[in-house]
Structures are given as structure tokens and as C-alpha cells.
N, C-alpha and C positions, 0 to 999 in steps of 0.2 A: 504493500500500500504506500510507505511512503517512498519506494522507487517510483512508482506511477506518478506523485505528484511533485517528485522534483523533474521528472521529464516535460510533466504538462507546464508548471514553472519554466522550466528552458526552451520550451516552445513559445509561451505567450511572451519571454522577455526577447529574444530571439526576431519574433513579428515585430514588434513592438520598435525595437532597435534599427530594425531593417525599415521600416514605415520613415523612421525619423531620417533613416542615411540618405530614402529618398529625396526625400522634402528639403531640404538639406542640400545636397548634391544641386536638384532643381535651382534654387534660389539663387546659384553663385551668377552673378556680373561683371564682376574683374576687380583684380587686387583682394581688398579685403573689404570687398561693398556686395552687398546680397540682398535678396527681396527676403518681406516675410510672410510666411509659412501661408497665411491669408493671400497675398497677392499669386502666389504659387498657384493655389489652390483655384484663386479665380482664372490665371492663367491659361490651366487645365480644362476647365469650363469655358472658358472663350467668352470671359465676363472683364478681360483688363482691356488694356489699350496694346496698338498693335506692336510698339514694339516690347512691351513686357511678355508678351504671347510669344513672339517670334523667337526670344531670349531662351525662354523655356523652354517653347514646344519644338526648336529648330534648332538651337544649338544647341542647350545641356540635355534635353531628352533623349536625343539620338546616344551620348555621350553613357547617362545612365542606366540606360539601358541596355546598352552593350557588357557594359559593367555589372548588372546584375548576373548575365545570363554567364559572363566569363569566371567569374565569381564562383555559381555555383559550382559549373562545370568541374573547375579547377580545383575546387574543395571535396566534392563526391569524389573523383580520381584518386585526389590523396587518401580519403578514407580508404579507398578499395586497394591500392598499392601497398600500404601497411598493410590491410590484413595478407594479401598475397604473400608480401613477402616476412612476415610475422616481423616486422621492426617499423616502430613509430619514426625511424627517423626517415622512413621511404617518404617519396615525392612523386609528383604528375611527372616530372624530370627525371628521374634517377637512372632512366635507364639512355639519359640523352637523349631525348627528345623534342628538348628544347635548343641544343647546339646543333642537331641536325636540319631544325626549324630556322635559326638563325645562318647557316649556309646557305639554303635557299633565297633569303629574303636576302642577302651578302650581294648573291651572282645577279639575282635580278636587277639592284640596283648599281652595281658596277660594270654591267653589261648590259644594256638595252635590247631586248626582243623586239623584233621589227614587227608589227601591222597589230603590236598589242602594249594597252597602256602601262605605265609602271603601278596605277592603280591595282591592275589585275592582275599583272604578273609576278609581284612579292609576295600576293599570300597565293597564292597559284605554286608556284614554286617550293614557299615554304612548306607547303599543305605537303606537296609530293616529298621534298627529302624531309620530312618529318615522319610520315608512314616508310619511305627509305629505310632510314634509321633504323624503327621500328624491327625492319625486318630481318636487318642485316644484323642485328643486334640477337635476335632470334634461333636464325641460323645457325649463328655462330657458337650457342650455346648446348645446340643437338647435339646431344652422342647418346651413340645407341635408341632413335626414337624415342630421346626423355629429353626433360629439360629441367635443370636442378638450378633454386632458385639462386645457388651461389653462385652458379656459374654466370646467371644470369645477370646477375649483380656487375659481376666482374666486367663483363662481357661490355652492360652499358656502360660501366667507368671508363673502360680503353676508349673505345669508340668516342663517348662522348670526347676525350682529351685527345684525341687525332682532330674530332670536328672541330670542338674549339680552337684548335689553333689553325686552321683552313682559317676559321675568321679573323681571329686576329693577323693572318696572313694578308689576305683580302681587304682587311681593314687597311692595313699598312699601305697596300696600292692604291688605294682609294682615293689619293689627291683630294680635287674638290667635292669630292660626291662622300667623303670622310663622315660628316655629320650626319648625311640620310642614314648610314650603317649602324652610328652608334644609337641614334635617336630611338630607333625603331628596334634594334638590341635590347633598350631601357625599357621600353611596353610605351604604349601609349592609348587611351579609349577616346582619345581629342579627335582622329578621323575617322570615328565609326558613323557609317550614316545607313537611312533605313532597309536601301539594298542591302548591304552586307547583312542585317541584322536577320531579314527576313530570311535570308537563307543558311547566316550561323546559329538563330534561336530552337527550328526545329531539333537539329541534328543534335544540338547538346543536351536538349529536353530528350528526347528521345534514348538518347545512349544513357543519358544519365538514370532515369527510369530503369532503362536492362541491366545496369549495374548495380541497381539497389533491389531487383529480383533475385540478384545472387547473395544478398544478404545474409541470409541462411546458411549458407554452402561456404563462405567463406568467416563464418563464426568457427566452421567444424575446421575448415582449413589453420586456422589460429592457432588450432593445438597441436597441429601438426601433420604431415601427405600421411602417416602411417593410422593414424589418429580418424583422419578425413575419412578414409577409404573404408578404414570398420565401420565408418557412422552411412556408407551408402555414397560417399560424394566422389563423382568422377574428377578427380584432380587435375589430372593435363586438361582435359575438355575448359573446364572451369578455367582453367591458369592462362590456359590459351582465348581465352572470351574475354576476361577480365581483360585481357592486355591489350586485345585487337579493340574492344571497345574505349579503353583508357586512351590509348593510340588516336582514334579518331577524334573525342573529343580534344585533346592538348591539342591535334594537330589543327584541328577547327579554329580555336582559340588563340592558338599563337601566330596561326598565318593571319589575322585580322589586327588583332592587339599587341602582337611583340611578344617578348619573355615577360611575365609579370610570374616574382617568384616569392616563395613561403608561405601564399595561400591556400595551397592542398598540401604544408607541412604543418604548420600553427594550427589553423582547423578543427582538423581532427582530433589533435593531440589533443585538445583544451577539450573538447569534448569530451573526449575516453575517460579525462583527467575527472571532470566533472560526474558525467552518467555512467561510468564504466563502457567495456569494451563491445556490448552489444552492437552488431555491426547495423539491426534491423532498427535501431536510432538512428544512430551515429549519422550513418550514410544520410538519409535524407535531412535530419537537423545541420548537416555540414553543407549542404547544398544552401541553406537563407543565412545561416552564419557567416557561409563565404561570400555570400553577395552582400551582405550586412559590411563584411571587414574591407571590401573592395572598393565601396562607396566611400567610406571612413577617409579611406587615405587618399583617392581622389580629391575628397571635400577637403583634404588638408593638402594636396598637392597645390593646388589655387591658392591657397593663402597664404600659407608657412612664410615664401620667399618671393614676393609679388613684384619687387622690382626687378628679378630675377626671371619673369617670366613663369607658366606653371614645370612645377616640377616633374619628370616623369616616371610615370604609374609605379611601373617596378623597381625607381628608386623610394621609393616614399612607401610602396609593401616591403620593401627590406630593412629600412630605416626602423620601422613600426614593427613586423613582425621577427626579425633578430632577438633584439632582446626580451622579447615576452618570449620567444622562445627559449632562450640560455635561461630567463628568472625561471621558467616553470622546469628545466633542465636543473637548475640548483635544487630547486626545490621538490622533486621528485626523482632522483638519483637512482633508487631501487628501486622501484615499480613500474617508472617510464610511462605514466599512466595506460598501462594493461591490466594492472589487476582492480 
């Protein structure tokens, strides 16, 4: 009983928090000038003046909404990554996914594809060598028709530290086109506009759903493949869904918005720390938590440093989720919130 109502507590404060990061997020104007929460609201409704309307509904909407949906994604991923790989310190990333996504997004912009715009061909590209990655990462970890998750581990560290240095390579040639590299390296939700969304909201909604059907199956996996397998759950099948589906979202996610990282690592962890390890929570409260903590640091990228310009995404998620991640690391040493 009272598991049940610290869950429905972590859900209502959870909504709750995520309602305000919108309204919030909505309001910003530039520097550190904002509407209030009223004017937002009539905004919304198409009750203000035209360019309070246009502020909101045309440039931060597009913005926060990108942000929700990247949010979730990238939170439900991290949940499902830990339990895969039974260690809270896994990520959307870990297994390189995000250096194989930042190659692509490298070449496109330091080499221009002919009869197509650079709009479409950095996350075009990133999308492909992100599932690349993915695969070659994969491969690389067969032996004997198994896949063992250390290897898998390993497997994504090399890779990823080859791709990273492709870019920092890449970077280095990049003369004047240097800053498009780094910028969009950082994450950014400042060019997401309503095409893109329509066509990245399904696909993260949708995978992310298949990944919290496996909820179940990857509670019995927590204890272990040997552990899994007497409780009935096909392990490689599983390990291999989990991954193909983790896969497409990051890669969805990161070919539109850049690397934006610690969101599917903090997340969870705080979760688990909180509710314990039940993944059939976790997973979907990690989905409004991470769009909750993505608005958060947007609405603080805008202000923090205003004569600086806004600050970007994934530096201002690192800034913020680092050390709440290292405090709740001091402060849970042995248990790592799993138990």
C-alpha cells in the first residue's frame, strides 16, 4: 500500500512539474524577459495579440515540443539499457550511438550532397550511420550465434573511440564550416520545426510504447540471462528488440536535435533511487521525467548566459545532470539505486 502511493505521489508531482517546464519553456522572449503563464495561456487560445501568438505558437512551441518528445525518448532508452545491460551507469549512448550519429551529421556538413538541402541531409545521414553503428557494433560482438553483454559493452567503447575521433578529425578540417560541427555536436531543439516533428513524434511514441511492453521481461533479465531463461524469457530475442528498438529511437532523436546527453542516464537512476527497480514504473515515469528535465535546462539555456546568446541543449543537460548525478553516486555507493 504504501509502494502504491509513493508511485501515484511520483506520478502526480512528475505531471505536475512537466505542466510547469511547459508553460515555462512557452513564455521565454529573449534574454531574461518572459510572458506570464496567463499570457501563454491566452496565446494558446489565440486570445493575445499577434505577435505574442507568433512568439509562442511559432517559435518556442515548435522548440518544446521537440523537447518533450526527445526527452522522453531518450529517458525510456536509458531505462531499458540499464536493465539490458544490468548496470545503472548504461546510456541511450553506451554503445556509441551517439559518435556514430555525430559522423554522419560531420560528413554532411563538411561535404555538401548535391540536388539535397543540408537541412535534410544531416539528420538523413546521421539517422543512417547511427543505425551503422548500431550494427557494426552488433556484429562485432557474435561469437558463436550469442551475444554477451560484455562483449557488447566493449565492443560499443572501441567503436565508439574510433568514431569519435573520425570527428574530431573532421572537425579539425573543417575550416569555416568548424562551428556548424561543433554546434550541432552540443544538441540543439532551436531548429526543430513542425515537419520534422511530425515525422520524429510518431516513431519515438511508438518505439517507446514497444519498449515498455518489454517491461516484464527485462525485470526477469535484471537478475540475470540464466535467471531470465528459468523464468520463460527468450533472452537474445529480447536483447536483440530492446537494442534494435533503443537504436531507432537515439537515432531518430539525434539526427534532428544533436547529442543531448545524461538524460537517459540521470533519469532512471533517480527513479530506481526513488521507486525501486520495477522496470513496469520506471520505464514509463522516465518517459514525463525526461521531458520534464529537458524543458528544465532549455528554460535555463535562455537565461543563464543571455549576453552570450542561448546556450546549447546538451551543454546545459550536462552542466545540470553531472553533478546530481556524482551527488546521488556519493550518496548511494552500494546499492546504485537497484535495490
Amino acid at each position: 500500500m504504501k509502494r502504491k502511493i509513493s508511485i501515484l505521489v511520483a506520478i502526480a508531482a512528475i505531471l505536475a512539474i512537466t505542466i510547469v517546464c511547459v508553460m515555462l519553456d512557452l513564455s521565454w522572449i529573449s534574454g531574461r524577459d518572459y510572458y506570464s503563464f496567463k499570457e501563454v495561456w491566452d496565446a494558446l487560445m489565440g486570445n493575445e495579440s499577434w505577435g505574442t501568438e507568433y512568439m509562442v505558437r511559432e517559435i518556442n512551441a515548435p522548440r518544446v515540443v521537440a523537447g518533450l518528445f526527445v526527452g522522453a525518448g531518450l529517458a525510456v532508452c536509458g531505462a531499458a539499457m540499464q536493465a539490458v545491460f544490468r548496470n545503472p551507469l548504461a546510456s541511450p549512448y553506451i554503445l556509441g550511438l551517439s559518435s556514430g550519429a555525430s559522423v554522419g551529421a560531420a560528413l554532411s556538413i563538411l561535404f555538401a550532397i548535391p540536388f539535397i538541402p543540408l537541412a535534410i541531409a544531416t539528420p538523413l545521414l546521421a539517422f543512417v550511420t547511427c543505425t551503422g553503428t548500431m550494427v557494426l557494433v552488433y556484429l562485432m560482438s557474435r561469437a558463436g550465434g550469442y551475444v554477451k553483454t560484455e562483449t557488447l559493452i566493449l565492443s560499443g567503447v572501441a567503436v565508439s573511440s574510433l568514431l569519435s575521433a573520425i570527428v574530431s578529425f573532421l572537425t579539425f578540417i573543417s575550416g569555416e564550416k568548424l562551428e556548424g560541427i561543433v554546434f550541432w555536436t552540443m544538441g540543439n531543439l532551436g531548429n526543430a520545426d513542425w515537419n520534422e516533428i511530425v515525422l520524429m513524434a510518431p516513431i519515438i511514441v511508438m518505439c517507446s510504447l514497444l519498449l515498455i511492453t518489454q517491461a516484464k521481461s527485462l525485470n526477469a533479465m535484471m537478475l540475470g540471462d540464466i535467471h531470465a531463461l528459468d523464468l520463460g524469457v527468450d533472452v537474445r530475442k529480447v536483447r536483440l528488440f530492446i537494442l534494435f528498438i533503443t537504436t531507432v529511437i537515439v537515432a531518430v532523436a539525434v539526427a534532428f536535435v544533436g547529442t543531448i546527453g545524461f538524460i537517459g542516464l540521470v533519469i532512471p537512476h533517480i527513479l530506481r533511487i526513488l521507486l525501486g527497480p520495477d522496470n513496469r514504473v520506471i520505464m514509463p515515469l522516465s518517459m514525463f521525467a525526461g521531458a520534464a528535465f529537458i524543458l528544465i535546462c532549455d528554460f535555463l539555456s535562455h537565461i543563464v548566459a543571455p549576453s552570450y546568446g542561448t546556450l546549447p541543449i546538451g551543454v546545459a543537460t550536462s552542466l545540470i545532470g553531472a553533478p546530481i548525478f556524482i551527488y546521488l553516486l556519493i550518496r548511494r555507493r552500494r546499492s546504485v539505486g537497484w535495490s
